[in-house]
C-alpha positions in Angstrom: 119.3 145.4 191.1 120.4 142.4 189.2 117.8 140.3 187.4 119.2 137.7 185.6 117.2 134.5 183.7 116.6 131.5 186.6 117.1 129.0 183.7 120.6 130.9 183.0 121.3 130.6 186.5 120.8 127.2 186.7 122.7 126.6 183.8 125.7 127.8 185.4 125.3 126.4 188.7 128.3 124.4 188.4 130.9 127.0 187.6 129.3 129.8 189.7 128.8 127.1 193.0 131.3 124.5 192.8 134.2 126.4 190.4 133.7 123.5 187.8 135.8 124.6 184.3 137.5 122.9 181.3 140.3 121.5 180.0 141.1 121.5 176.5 142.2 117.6 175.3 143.9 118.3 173.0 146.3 120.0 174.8 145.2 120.0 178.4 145.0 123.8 178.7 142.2 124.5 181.5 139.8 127.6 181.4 137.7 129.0 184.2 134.8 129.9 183.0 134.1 127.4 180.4 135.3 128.2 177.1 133.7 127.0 173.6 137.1 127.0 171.9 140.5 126.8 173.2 144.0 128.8 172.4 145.0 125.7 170.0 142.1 125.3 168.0 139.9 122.6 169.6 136.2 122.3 170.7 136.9 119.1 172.8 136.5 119.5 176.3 136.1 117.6 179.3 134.7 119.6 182.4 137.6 120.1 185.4 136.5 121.2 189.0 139.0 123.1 190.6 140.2 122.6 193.8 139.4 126.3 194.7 143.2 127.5 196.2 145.5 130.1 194.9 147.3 133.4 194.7 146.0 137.2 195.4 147.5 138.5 192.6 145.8 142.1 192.7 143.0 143.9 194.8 141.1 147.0 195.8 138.4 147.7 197.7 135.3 148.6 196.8 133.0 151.9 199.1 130.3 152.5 196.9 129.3 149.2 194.7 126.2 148.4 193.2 123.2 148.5 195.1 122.6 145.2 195.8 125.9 144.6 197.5 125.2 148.2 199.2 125.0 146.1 202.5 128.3 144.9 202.4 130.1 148.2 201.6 133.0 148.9 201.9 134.3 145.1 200.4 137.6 143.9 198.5 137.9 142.3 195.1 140.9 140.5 193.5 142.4 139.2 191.1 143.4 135.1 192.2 145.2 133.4 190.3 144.3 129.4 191.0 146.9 127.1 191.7 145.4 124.9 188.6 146.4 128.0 186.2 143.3 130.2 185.4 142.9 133.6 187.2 139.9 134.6 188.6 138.0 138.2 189.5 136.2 137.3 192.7 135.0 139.3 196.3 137.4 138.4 199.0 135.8 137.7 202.1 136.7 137.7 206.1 139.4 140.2 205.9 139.3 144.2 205.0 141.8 145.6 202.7 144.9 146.0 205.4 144.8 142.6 205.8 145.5 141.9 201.8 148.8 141.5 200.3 149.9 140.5 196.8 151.2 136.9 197.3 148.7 135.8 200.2 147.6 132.6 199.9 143.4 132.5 199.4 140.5 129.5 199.5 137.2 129.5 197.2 134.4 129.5 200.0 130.7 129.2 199.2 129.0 132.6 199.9 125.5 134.6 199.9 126.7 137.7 197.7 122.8 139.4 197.9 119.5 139.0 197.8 116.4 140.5 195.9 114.4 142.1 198.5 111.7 140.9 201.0 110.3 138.1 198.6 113.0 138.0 196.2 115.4 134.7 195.7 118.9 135.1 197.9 121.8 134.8 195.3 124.7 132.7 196.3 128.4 132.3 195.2 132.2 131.8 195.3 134.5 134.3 197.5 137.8 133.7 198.4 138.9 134.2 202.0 142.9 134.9 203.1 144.5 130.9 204.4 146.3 132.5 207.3 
């Protein structure tokens, strides 16, 4: 089971939910997750959201993951790469591993990865689903 700190989670409610980054200003190199220091040096930053669209770059799929995603088993993981720059590890959604290719063309979408039992809190997060 995961357990993780509610304050940490809502610290990171907009990078998790809405895939909000940085970009260095310096020189305008943008990081998903946030970074406190960039490639060049600086610690100035100005937060960036992503527009959530980009490039399967890898992927496998996943029979026998951790127990709370035991439900969804089998499911795929990749490797995207967004169109902004960064890449990101995330679950791919709406498709099973036959319909994956590397190149195909994949959207963030806002989804329940598990929950923590009968009275537990329902944890929620970004997926990327094939753009057909």
């Amino acid at each position: 089971m995961f357990r993780t700190s509610p304050i940490l989670r809502w610290r990171k409610y907009d990078e998790r939910y809405n895939l909000v980054g940085v970009k260095c200003e310096k020189c305008g190199k943008l990081y998903y997750p946030k970074v406190a220091l960039c490639s060049c040096g600086s610690s100035k930053f100005t937060n960036h959201k992503f527009k959530g669209e980009g490039t399967l770059l890898s992927f496998t799929e996943v029979s026998s993951g951790p127990e709370a995603f035991a439900e969804h088993s089998p499911y795929c993981l990749g490797i995207v790469q967004l169109d902004e720059g960064p890449k990101i590890t995330a679950q791919l959604a709406d498709c099973k591993i036959e319909d994956l290719k590397i190149g195909l063309k994949v959207q963030a979408s806002f989804r329940k990865f598990y929950d923590s039992g009968e009275k537990g809190s329902i944890h929620y997060g970004t997926k990327f689903t094939p753009k057909y």
